[in-house]
N, C-alpha and C positions, 0 to 999 in steps of 0.2 A: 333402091327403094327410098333411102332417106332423102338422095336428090331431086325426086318424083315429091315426096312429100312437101320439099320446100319451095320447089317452082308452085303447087296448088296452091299452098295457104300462106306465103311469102305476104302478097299485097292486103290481104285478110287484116293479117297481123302488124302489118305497118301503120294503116289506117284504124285498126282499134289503138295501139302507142300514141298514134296522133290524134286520134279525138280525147285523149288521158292528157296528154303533152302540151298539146299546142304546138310544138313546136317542130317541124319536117326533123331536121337535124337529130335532135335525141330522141324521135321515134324510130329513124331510123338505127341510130344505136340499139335501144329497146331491143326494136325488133332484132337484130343482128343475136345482140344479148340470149332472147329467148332462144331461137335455132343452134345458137351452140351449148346452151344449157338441153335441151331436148337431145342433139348427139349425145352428148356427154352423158344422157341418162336412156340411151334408145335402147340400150340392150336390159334396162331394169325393168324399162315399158312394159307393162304385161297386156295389152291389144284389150283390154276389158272394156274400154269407153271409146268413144270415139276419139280420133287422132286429136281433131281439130278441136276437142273440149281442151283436149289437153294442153295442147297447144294455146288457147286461150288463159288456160289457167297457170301456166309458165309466165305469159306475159302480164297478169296481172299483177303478180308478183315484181315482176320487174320491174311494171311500174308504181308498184308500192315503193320497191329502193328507192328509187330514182325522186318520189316528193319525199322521203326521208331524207335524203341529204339533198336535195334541193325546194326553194319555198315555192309555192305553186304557183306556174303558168299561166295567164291565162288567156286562151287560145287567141293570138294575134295575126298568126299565117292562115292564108288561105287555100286550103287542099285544092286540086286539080279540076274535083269535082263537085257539086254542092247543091244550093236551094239556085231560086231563078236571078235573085239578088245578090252583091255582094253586102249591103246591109240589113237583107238578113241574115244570111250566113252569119253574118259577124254576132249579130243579137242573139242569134240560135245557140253559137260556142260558147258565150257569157252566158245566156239561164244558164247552160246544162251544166257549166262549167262551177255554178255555184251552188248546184245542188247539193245536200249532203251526199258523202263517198257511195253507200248503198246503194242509194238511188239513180246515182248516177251513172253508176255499174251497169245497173240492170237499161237505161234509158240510151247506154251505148249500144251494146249487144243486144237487144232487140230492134232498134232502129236505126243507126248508123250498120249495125255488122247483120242485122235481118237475121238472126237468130230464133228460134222456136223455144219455148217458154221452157221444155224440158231440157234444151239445151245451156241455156241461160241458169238453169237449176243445178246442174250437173259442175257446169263451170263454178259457180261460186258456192258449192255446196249447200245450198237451201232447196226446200221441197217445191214444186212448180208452180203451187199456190199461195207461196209466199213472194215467189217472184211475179207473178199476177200484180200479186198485191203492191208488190214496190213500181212495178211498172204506172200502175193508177196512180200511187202519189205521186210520184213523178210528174207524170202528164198536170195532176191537179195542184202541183208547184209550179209548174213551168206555164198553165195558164193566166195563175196570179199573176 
């Protein structure tokens, strides 16, 4: 069961580390990090949310540790996959990269990880019209 879990939402969660990181290398710790903190706690799991919120919300955490003891990133590697450019790619990782933390939470995991608003809500504990809302400023900071 647990190894079924981590083959689905494996690449998920590497790729939300790496849009936080920037960096391949400590996303993929990150990620690593998370799945054996989720073993370590699968038998306390009580199946109430969805796996993969959960899962989401382990890795945020980790990568809160991770700019607490280190100063932030910002995103210089370029993922596998992306925009049509490699200069905007780049320009794209810098807004979002400088957006404040909230913001940029929610401008992840709706658009990079294609999340649904109530899921976005669930993950970072706000109600789904406040994630609406962060999502708009977002957009209307990153147009500036």
């Amino acid at each position: 069961m647990i190894e079924k879990i981590i083959r689905k939402y494996y690449d998920d969660i590497l790729l939300y580390c790496y849009h936080h990181v920037g960096s391949y290398a400590a996303a993929e710790d990150l990620c690593q990090d998370t799945f054996v903190s989720f073993i370590e706690h699968y038998k306390k799991f009580h199946h109430t949310g969805k796996t993969k919120n959960y899962l989401y919300t382990i890795a945020k955490n980790k990568c809160r540790d991770y700019y607490k003891k280190h100063a932030p990133v910002y995103m210089d590697e370029l993922p596998e996959q992306g925009t049509d450019s490699i200069e905007e790619d780049a320009v794209l990782k810098q807004l979002v990269s400088s957006l404040p933390e909230e913001l940029r939470e929610v401008i992840i995991l709706r658009y990079f990880q294609d999340l649904k608003y109530s899921d976005i809500a669930s993950i970072l504990k706000i109600s789904p019209s406040l994630a609406k809302y962060r999502v708009k400023k977002g957009l209307e900071l990153l147009r500036q």
